[in-house]
C-alpha positions as CSV (number, residue, x, y, z in Angstrom):
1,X,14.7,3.6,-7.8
2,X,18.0,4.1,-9.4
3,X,19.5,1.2,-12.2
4,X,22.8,0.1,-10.3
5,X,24.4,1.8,-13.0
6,X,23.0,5.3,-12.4
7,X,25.8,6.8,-10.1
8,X,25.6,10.3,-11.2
9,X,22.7,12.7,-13.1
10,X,24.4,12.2,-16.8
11,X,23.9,8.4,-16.5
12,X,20.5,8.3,-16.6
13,X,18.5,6.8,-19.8
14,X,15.7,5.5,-20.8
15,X,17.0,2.1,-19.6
16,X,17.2,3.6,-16.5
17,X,13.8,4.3,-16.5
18,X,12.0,0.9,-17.6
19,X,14.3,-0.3,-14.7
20,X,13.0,2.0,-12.5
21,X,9.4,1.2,-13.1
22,X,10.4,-2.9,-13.5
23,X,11.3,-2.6,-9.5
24,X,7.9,-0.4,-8.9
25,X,5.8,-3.1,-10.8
26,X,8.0,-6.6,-8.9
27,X,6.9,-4.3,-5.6
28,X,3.3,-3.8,-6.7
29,X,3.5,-7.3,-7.2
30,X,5.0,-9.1,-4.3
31,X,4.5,-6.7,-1.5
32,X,8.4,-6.6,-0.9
33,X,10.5,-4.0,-0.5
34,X,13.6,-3.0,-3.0
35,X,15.8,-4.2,0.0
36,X,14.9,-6.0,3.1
37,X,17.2,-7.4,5.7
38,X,15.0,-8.4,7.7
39,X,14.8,-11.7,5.0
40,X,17.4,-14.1,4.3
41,X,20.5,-12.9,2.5
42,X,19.6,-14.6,-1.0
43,X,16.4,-12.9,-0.9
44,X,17.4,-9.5,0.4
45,X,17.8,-7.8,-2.9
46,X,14.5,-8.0,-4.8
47,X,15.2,-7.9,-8.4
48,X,18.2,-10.4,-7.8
49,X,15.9,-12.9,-5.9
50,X,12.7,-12.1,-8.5
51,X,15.1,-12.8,-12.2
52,X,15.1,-15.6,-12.5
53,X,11.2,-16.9,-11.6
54,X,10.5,-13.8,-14.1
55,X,11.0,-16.4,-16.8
56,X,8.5,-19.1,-15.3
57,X,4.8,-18.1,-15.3
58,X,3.9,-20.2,-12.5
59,X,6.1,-18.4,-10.2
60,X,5.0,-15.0,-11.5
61,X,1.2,-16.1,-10.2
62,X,2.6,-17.7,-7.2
63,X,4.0,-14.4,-6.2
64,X,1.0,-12.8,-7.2
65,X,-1.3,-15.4,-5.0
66,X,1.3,-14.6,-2.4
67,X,0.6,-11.1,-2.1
68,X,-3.0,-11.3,-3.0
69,X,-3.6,-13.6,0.4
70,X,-1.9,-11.6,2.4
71,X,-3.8,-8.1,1.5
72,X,-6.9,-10.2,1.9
73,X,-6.0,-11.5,5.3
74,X,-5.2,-8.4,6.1
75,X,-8.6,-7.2,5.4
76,X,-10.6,-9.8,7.0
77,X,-8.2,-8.9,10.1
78,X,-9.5,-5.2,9.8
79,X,-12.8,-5.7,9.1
80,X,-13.0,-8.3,12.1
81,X,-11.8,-5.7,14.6
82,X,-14.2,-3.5,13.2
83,X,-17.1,-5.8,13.4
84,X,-18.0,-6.0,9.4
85,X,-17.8,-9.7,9.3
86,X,-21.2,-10.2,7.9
87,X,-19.8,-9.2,4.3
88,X,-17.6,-12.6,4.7
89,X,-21.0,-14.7,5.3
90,X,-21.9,-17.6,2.3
């Protein structure tokens, strides 16, 4: 992932860098993808729709939860097609 203002090799810095892995890390944590049109055009652009709930703490663990359900749905869905409910009994 390129800073916006890395047009060309000689523009990269540091800066660059921690913006690079910033957009690695808001991907590790929401499940979303740098861009996505597939959602609506305020939230198409990740870091622009992630700034500003960066600065609130409750919607850094809502994101969090977000993506933390879905992975887990996702197993259950997987281990339910594969018949390995019985780890999901009380």
């Amino acid at each position: 992932y390129n800073a916006p203002e890395c047009t060309k090799p000689s523009a990269y810095t540091l800066k660059s860098d921690i913006y690079s892995f910033g957009v690695v890390m808001l991907e590790l944590l929401t499940g979303r993808k740098p861009l996505d049109s597939s959602k609506p055009k305020a939230e198409q652009c990740l870091v622009r729709w992630a700034t500003p709930q960066l600065h609130d703490i409750n919607a850094m663990e809502k994101m969090a939860l977000v993506r933390l359900v879905q992975d887990s749905n996702m197993k259950m869905r997987e281990d339910l097609g594969a018949g390995r409910m019985d780890d999901y009994d009380d």
